[in-house]
C-alpha positions, 0 to 999 in steps of 0.5 A, spaced: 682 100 492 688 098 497 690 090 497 686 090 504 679 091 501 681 087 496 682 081 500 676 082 506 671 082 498 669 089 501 667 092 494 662 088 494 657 091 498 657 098 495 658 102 490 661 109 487 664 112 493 663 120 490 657 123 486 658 130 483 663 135 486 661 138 492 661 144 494 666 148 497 661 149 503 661 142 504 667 140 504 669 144 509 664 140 513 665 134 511 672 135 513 672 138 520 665 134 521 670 127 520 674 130 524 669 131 531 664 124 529 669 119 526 671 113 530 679 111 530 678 104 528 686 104 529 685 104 536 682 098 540 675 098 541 673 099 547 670 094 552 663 099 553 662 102 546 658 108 550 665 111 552 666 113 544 661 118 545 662 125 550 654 124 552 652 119 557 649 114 554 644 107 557 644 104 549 648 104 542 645 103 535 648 102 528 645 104 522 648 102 515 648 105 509 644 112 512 644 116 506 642 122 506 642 122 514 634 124 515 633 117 518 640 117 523 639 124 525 632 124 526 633 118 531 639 121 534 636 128 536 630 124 538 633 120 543 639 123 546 640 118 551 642 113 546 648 112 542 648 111 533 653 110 529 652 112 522 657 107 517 655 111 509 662 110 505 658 115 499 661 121 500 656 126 497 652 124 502 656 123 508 658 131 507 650 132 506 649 129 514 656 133 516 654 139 513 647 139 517 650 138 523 654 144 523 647 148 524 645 142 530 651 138 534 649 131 536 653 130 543 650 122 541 653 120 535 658 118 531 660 115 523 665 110 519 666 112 512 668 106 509 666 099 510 661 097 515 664 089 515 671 093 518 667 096 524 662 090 525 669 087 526 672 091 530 665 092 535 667 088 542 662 082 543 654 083 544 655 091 545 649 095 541 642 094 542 640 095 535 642 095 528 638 099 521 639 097 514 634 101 511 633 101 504 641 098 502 642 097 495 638 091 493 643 089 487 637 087 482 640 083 477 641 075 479 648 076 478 650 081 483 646 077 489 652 076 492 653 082 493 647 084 498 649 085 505 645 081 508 649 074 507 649 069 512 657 071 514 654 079 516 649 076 519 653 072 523 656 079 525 650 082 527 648 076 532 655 077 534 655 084 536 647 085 538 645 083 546 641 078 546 634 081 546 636 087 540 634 089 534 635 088 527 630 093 522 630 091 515 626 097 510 626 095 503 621 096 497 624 091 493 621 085 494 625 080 492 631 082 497 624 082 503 624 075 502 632 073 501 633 077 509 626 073 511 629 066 508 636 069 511 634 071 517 630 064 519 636 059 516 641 063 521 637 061 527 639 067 531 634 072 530 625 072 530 621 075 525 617 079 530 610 080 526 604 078 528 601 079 522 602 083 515 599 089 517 605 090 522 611 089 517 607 093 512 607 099 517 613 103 519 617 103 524 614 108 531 618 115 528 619 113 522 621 121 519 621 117 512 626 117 507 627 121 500 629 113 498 622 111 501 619 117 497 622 115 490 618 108 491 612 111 492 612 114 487 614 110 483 609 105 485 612 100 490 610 099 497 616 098 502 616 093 508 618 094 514 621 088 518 624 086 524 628 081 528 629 080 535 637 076 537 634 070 541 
């Protein structure tokens, strides 16, 4: 871990960057996708976000923490008009997203392989019409609550890069981490919860292709919620 990490406390939010060994085959695609999809943050983000794509885009969204990419990708190829960022530091399953874009380029899509806080740093002012933090590690145990990413500094970079009007989505199927972003959101003040009643936060998002996270729940008997913020 480089001095700098240390000093922005981002080894906070996730944990282990590898799993297994991956295969030959993915390794190729992970290193010739990063090559295509990664954002530069060396280099001065751009006054309008769009030009980072080759596509012509009217929108931009983030998601952190993708996964295994089947909520990124699904989004990305049904919507080619918008723009995504997917941020996934876990490199098993950013060479799982990588490999299957081998078999389906997205002209409207591009990564972050490392930490979210540096790119939210990095986004000019009120840039993206979107943000999904869907299913991330809820640290469980007391003790490690501070290391949830949703914190009243990281919502403070939510409502910087967000356009008035924009959407922060939070799925979760662990209910003590429901509440601490609903009492998150509303001591922040810059963002409204958007159901009108149980039913709405109780079902998913319009499109919504499921996730393999969101499967293991329901096996494991535990019902996700599906909360929405508005920036005001």
């Amino acid at each position: 871990m480089t001095e700098g990490r240390k000093s922005r406390s981002t080894e906070a939010f996730f944990g282990r960057r590898r799993g297994k060994t991956i295969s030959p085959l993915q390794a190729t695609a992970l290193d010739e996708g990063l090559k295509r999809y990664r954002l530069d943050l060396d280099q001065p983000a751009p006054t309008d976000i769009a030009t980072l794509f080759p596509a012509k885009l009217s929108d931009v969204r983030l998601e952190i923490g993708f996964g295994g990419g089947e909520h990124l990708l699904h989004e990305a190829s049904n919507h080619p008009e918008t723009g995504f960022i997917g941020v996934e530091p876990f490199v098993n399953s950013m060479a799982k997203t990588m490999t299957a874009l081998t078999q389906k380029p997205l002209a409207n899509l591009r990564v972050h392989d490392d930490d979210a806080t540096r790119l939210l740093d990095w986004l000019p002012d009120r840039c993206l019409a979107g943000i999904d933090l869907l299913y991330p590690d809820p640290w469980p145990k007391k003790k490690h609550w501070k290391r949830r990413f949703v914190s009243q500094v990281n919502l403070g970079r939510f409502a910087r890069v967000l356009k008035v009007g924009g959407s922060f989505r939070f799925a979760s199927d662990i209910d003590s981490y429901v509440n601490w972003t609903l009492l998150a959101c509303a001591a922040h003040g810059g963002f409204a919860w958007q159901a009108a009643d149980s039913a709405e936060w109780k079902t998913p998002y319009a499109g919504w292709p499921g996730t393999r996270y969101e499967a293991k729940a329901f096996r494991e008997g535990r019902r996700p919620a599906y909360l929405t913020f508005r920036r005001v």
